[in-house]
Backbone as JSON Lines, residues from 0, in Angstrom:
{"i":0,"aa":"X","n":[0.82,-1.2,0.0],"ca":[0.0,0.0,0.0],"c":[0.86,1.25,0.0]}
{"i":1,"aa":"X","n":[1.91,1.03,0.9],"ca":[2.8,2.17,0.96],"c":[3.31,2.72,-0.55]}
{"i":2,"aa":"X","n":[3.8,1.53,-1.05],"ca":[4.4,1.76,-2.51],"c":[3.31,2.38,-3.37]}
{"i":3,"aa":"X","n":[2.0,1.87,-3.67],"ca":[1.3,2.61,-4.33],"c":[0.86,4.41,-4.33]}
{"i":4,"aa":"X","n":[1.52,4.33,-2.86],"ca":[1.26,5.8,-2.38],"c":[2.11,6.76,-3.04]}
{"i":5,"aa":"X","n":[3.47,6.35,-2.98],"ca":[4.53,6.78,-3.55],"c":[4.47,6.84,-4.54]}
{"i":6,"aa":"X","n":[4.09,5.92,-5.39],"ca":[3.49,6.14,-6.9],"c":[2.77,6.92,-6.98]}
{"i":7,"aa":"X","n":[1.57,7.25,-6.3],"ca":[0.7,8.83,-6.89],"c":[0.81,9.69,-6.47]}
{"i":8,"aa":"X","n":[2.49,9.96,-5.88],"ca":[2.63,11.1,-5.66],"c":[3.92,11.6,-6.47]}
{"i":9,"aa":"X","n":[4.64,10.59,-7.25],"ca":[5.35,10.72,-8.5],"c":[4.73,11.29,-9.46]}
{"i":10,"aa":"X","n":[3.23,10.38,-10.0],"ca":[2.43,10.59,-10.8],"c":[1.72,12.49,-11.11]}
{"i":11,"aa":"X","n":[1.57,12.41,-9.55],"ca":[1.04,13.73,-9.41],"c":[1.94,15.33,-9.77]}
{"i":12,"aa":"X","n":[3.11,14.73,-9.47],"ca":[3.94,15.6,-9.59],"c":[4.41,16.03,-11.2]}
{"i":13,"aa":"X","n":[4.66,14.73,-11.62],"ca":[4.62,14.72,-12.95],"c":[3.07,15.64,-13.66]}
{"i":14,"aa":"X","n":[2.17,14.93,-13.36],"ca":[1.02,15.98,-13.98],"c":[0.82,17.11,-13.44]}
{"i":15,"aa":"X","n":[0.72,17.84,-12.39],"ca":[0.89,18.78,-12.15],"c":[2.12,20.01,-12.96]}
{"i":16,"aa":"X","n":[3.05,19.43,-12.9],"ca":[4.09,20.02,-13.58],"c":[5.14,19.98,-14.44]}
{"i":17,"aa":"X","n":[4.2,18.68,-15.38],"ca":[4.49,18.27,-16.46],"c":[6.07,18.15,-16.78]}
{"i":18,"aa":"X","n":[6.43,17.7,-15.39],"ca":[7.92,17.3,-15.31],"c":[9.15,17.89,-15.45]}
{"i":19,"aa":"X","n":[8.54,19.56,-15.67],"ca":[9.92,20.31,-16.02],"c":[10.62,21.03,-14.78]}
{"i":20,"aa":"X","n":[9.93,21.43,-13.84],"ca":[10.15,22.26,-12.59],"c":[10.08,21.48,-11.1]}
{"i":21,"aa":"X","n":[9.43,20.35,-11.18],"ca":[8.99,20.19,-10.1],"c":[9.79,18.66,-9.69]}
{"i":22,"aa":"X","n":[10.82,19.0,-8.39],"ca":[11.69,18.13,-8.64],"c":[11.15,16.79,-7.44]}
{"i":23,"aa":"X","n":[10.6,17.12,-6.79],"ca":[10.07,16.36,-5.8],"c":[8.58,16.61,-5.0]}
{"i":24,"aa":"X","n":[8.09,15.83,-4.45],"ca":[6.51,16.43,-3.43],"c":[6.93,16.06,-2.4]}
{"i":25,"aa":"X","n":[6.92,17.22,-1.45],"ca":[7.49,17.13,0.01],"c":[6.36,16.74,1.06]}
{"i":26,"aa":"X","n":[5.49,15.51,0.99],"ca":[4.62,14.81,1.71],"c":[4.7,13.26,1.02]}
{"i":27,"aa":"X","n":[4.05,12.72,2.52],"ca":[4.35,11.36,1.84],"c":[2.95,10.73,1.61]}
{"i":28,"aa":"X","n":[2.15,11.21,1.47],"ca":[0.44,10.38,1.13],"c":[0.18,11.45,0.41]}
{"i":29,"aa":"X","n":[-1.4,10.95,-0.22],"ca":[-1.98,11.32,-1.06],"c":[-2.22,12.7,-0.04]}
{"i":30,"aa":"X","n":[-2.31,14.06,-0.89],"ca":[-3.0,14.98,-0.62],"c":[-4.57,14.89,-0.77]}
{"i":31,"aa":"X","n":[-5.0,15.79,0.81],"ca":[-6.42,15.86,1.1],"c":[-7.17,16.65,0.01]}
{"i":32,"aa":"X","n":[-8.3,16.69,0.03],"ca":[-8.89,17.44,-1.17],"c":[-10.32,17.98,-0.07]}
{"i":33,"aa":"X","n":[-10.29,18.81,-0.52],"ca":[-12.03,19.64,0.0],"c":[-12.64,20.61,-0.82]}
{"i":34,"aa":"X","n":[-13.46,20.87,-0.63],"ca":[-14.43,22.02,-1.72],"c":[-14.4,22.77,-0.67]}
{"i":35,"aa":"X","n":[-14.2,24.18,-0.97],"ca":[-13.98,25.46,0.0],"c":[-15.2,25.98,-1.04]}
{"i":36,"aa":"X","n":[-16.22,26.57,-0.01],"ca":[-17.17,26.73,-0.6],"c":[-16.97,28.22,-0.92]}
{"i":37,"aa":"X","n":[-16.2,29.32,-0.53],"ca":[-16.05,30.57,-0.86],"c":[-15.19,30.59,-1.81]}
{"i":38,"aa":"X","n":[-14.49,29.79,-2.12],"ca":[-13.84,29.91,-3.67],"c":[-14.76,29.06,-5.02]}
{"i":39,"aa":"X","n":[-15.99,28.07,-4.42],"ca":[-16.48,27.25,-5.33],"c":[-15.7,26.44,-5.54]}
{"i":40,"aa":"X","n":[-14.81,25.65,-5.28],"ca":[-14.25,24.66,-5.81],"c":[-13.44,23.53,-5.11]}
{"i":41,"aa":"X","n":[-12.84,22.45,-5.8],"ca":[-12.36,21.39,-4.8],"c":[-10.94,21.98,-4.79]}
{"i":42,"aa":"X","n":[-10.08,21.67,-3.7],"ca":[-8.92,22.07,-3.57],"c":[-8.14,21.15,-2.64]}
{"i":43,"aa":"X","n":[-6.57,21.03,-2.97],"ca":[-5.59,19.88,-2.31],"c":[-4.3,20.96,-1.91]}
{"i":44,"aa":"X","n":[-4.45,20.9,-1.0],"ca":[-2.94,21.56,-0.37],"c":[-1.78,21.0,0.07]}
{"i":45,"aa":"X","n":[-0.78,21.26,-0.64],"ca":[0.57,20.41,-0.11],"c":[1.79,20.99,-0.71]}
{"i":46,"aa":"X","n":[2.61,20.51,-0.87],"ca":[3.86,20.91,-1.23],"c":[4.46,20.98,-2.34]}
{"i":47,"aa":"X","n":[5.57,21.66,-2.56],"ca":[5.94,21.18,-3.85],"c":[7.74,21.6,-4.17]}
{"i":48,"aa":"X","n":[8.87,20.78,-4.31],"ca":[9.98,21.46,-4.44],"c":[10.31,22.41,-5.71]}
{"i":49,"aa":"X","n":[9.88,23.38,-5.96],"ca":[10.23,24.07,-7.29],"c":[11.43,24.81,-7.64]}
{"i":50,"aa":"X","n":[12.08,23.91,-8.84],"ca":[13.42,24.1,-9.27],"c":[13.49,25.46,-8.84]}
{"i":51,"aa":"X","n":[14.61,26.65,-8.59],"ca":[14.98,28.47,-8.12],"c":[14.02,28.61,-7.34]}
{"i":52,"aa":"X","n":[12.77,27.99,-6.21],"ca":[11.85,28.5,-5.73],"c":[12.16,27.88,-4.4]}
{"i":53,"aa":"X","n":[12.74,26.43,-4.02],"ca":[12.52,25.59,-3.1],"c":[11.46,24.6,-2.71]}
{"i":54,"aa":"X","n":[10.84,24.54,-1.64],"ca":[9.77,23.68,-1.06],"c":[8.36,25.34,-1.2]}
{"i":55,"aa":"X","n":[7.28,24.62,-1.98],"ca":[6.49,26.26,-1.82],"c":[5.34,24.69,-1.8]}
{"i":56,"aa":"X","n":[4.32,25.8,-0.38],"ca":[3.3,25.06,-0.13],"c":[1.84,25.98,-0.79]}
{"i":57,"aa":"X","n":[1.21,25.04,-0.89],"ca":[-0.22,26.24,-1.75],"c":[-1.18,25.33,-1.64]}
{"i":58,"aa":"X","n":[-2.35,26.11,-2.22],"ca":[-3.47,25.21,-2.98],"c":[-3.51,24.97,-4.28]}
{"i":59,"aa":"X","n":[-4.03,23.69,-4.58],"ca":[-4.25,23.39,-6.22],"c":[-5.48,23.55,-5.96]}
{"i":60,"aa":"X","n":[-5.88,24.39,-7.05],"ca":[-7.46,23.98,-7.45],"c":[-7.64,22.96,-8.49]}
{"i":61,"aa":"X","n":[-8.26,21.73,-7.73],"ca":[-8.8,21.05,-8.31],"c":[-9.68,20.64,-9.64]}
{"i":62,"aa":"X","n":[-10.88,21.21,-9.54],"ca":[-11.92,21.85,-10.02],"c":[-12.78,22.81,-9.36]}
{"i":63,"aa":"X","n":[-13.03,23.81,-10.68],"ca":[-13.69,24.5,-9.75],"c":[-15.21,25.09,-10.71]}
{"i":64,"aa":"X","n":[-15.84,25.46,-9.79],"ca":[-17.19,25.53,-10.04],"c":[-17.4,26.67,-11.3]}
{"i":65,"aa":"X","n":[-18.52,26.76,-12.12],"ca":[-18.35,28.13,-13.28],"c":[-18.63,28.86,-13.17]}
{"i":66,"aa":"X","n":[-19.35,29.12,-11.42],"ca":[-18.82,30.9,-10.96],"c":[-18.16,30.79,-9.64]}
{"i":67,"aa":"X","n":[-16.92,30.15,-10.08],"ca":[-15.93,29.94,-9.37],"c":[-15.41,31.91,-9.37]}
{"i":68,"aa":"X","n":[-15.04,32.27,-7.96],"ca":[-14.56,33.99,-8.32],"c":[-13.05,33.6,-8.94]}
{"i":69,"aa":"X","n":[-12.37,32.66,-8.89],"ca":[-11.5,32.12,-9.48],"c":[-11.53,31.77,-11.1]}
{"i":70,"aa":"X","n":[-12.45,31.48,-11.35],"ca":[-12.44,31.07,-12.71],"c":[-12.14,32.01,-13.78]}
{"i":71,"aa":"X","n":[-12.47,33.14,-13.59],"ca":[-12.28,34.52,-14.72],"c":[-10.26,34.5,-14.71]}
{"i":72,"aa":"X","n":[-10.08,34.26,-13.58],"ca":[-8.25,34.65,-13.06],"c":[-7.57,32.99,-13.92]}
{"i":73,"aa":"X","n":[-7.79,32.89,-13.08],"ca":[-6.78,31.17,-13.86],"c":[-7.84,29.97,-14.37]}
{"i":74,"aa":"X","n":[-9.1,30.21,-14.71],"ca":[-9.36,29.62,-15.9],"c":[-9.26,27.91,-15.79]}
{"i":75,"aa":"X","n":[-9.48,27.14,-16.55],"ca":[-9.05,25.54,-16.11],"c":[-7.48,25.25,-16.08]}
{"i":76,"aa":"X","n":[-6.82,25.65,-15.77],"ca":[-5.38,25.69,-15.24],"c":[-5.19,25.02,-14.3]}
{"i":77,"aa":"X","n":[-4.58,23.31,-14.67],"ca":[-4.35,22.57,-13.36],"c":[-2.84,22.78,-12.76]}
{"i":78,"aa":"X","n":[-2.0,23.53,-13.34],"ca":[-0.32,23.74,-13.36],"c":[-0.77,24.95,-12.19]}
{"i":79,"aa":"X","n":[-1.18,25.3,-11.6],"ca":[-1.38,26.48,-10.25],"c":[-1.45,25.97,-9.06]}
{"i":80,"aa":"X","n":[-0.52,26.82,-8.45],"ca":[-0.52,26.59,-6.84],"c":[-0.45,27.98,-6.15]}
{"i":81,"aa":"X","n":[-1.73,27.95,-5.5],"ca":[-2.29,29.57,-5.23],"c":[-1.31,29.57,-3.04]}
{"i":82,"aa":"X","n":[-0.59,30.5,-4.06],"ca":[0.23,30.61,-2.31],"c":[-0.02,31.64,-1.44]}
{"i":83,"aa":"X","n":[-1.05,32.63,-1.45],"ca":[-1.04,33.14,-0.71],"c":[-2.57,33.86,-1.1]}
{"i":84,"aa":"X","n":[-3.56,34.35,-0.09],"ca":[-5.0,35.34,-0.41],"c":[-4.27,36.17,0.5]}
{"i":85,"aa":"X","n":[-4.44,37.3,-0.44],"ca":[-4.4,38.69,0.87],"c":[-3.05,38.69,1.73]}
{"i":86,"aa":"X","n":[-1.9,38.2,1.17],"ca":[-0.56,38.41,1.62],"c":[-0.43,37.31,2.52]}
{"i":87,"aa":"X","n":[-1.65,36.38,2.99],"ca":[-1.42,35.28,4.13],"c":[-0.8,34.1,3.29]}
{"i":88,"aa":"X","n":[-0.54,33.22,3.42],"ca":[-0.22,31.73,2.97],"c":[-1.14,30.77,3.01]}
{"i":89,"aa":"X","n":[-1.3,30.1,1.91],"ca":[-2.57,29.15,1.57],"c":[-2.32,27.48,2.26]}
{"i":90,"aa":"X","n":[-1.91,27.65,3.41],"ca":[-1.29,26.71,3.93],"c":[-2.53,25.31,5.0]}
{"i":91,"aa":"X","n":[-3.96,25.96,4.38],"ca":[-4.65,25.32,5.03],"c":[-5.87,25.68,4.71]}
{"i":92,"aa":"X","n":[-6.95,24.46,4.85],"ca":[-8.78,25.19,4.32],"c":[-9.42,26.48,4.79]}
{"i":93,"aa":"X","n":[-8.83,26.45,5.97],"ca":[-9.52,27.3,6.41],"c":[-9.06,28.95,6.35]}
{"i":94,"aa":"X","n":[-7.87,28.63,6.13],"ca":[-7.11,29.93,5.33],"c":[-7.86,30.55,4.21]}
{"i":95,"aa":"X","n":[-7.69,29.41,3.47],"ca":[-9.1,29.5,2.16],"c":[-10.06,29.88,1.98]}
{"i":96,"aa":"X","n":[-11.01,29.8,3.48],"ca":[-12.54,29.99,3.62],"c":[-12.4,31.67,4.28]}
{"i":97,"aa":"X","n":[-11.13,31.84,4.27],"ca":[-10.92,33.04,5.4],"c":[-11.17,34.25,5.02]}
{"i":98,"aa":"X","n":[-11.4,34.7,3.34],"ca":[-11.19,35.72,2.77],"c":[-12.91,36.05,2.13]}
{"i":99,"aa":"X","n":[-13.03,37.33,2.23],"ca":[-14.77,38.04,1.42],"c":[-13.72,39.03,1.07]}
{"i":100,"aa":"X","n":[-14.6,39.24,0.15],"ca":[-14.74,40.83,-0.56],"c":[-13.2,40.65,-1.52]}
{"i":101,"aa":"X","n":[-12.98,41.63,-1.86],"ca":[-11.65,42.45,-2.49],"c":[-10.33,41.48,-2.14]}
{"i":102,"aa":"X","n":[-10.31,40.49,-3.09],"ca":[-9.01,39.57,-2.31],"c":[-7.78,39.59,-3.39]}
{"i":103,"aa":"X","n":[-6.94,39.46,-3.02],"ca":[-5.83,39.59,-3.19],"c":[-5.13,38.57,-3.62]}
{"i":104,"aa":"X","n":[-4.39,37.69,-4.97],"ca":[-4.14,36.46,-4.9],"c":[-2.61,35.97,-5.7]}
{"i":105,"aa":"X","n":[-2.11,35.43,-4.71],"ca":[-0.64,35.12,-5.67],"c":[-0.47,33.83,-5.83]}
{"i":106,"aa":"X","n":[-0.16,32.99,-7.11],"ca":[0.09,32.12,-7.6],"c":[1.39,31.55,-8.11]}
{"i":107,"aa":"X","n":[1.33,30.71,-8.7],"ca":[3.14,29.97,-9.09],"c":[2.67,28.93,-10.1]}
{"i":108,"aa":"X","n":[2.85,29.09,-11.73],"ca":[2.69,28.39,-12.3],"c":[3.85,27.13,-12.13]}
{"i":109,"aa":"X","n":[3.23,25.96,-12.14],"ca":[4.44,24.98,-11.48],"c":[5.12,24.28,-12.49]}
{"i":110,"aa":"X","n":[4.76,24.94,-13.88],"ca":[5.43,24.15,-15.14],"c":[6.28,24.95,-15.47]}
{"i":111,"aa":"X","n":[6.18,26.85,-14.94],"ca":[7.18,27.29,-15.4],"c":[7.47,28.13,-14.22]}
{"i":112,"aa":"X","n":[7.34,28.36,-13.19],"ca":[7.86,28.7,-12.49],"c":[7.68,30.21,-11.99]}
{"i":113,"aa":"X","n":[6.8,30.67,-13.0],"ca":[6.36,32.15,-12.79],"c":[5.01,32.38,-11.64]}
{"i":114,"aa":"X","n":[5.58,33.13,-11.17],"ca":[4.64,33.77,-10.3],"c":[4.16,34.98,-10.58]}
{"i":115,"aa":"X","n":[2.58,34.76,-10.51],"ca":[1.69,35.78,-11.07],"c":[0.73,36.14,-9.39]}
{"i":116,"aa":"X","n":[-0.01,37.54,-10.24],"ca":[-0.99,38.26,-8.75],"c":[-2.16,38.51,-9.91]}
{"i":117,"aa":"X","n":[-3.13,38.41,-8.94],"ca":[-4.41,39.44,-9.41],"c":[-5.34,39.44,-8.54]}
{"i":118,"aa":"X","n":[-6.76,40.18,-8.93],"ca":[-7.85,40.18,-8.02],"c":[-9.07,39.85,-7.79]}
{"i":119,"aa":"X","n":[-9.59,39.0,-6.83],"ca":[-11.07,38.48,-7.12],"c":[-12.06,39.27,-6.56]}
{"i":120,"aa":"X","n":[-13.21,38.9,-6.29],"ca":[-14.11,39.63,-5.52],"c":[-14.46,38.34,-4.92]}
{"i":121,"aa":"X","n":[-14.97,37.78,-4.23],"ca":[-15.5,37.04,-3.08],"c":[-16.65,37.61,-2.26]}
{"i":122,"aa":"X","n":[-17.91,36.84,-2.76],"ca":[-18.93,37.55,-2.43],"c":[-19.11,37.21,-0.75]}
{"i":123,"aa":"X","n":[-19.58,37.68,0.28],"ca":[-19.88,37.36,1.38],"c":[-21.18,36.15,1.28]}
């Protein structure tokens, strides 16, 4: 069982970041997944070693809903790991659920390594 674990987290890494940047996943099980209902969507938080970046922890959005306040910003983009709302670190759900109104959002494409910002609205 163990071994299979390790396998989908090779796997994951590989799809996530299509193998060019992402040199390792710094957890050893499958990442949790939840639907944060103020972003609309499912989301897995965990780690990731990115080649010039180090160990950067975030959220993947999973899927997300089509009035996701996310969806206009990054779109079906599974290569994102959203590291921070509002200057905090996306280091947990409830971090996630933590933000209304006027939010603030920084990302890290994990295939290339760029880090992008922009802004949602988050309805209360």
């Amino acid at each position: 069982m163990l071994r299979s674990k390790r396998m989908w987290v090779v796997a994951l890494a590989g799809v996530l970041a299509g193998g060019l940047l992402v040199q390792n996943v710094a957890f050893g099980r499958s990442p949790v997944r939840q639907y944060v209902h103020s972003l609309k969507g499912q989301f897995a938080i965990f780690s990731l070693n990115i080649r010039g970046r180090g160990t950067v922890t975030g959220a993947n959005p999973i899927e997300l809903d089509d009035h996701s306040p996310l969806e206009p910003l990054l779109g079906n983009d599974q290569d994102v790991l959203i590291t921070h709302l509002d200057g905090r670190r996306t280091t947990s759900f409830r971090e996630l659920e933590n933000h209304v109104r006027r939010t603030t959002v920084r990302w890290i494409n994990t295939r290339t390594g760029e880090v992008h910002r922009g802004t949602i609205y988050i309805p209360e």
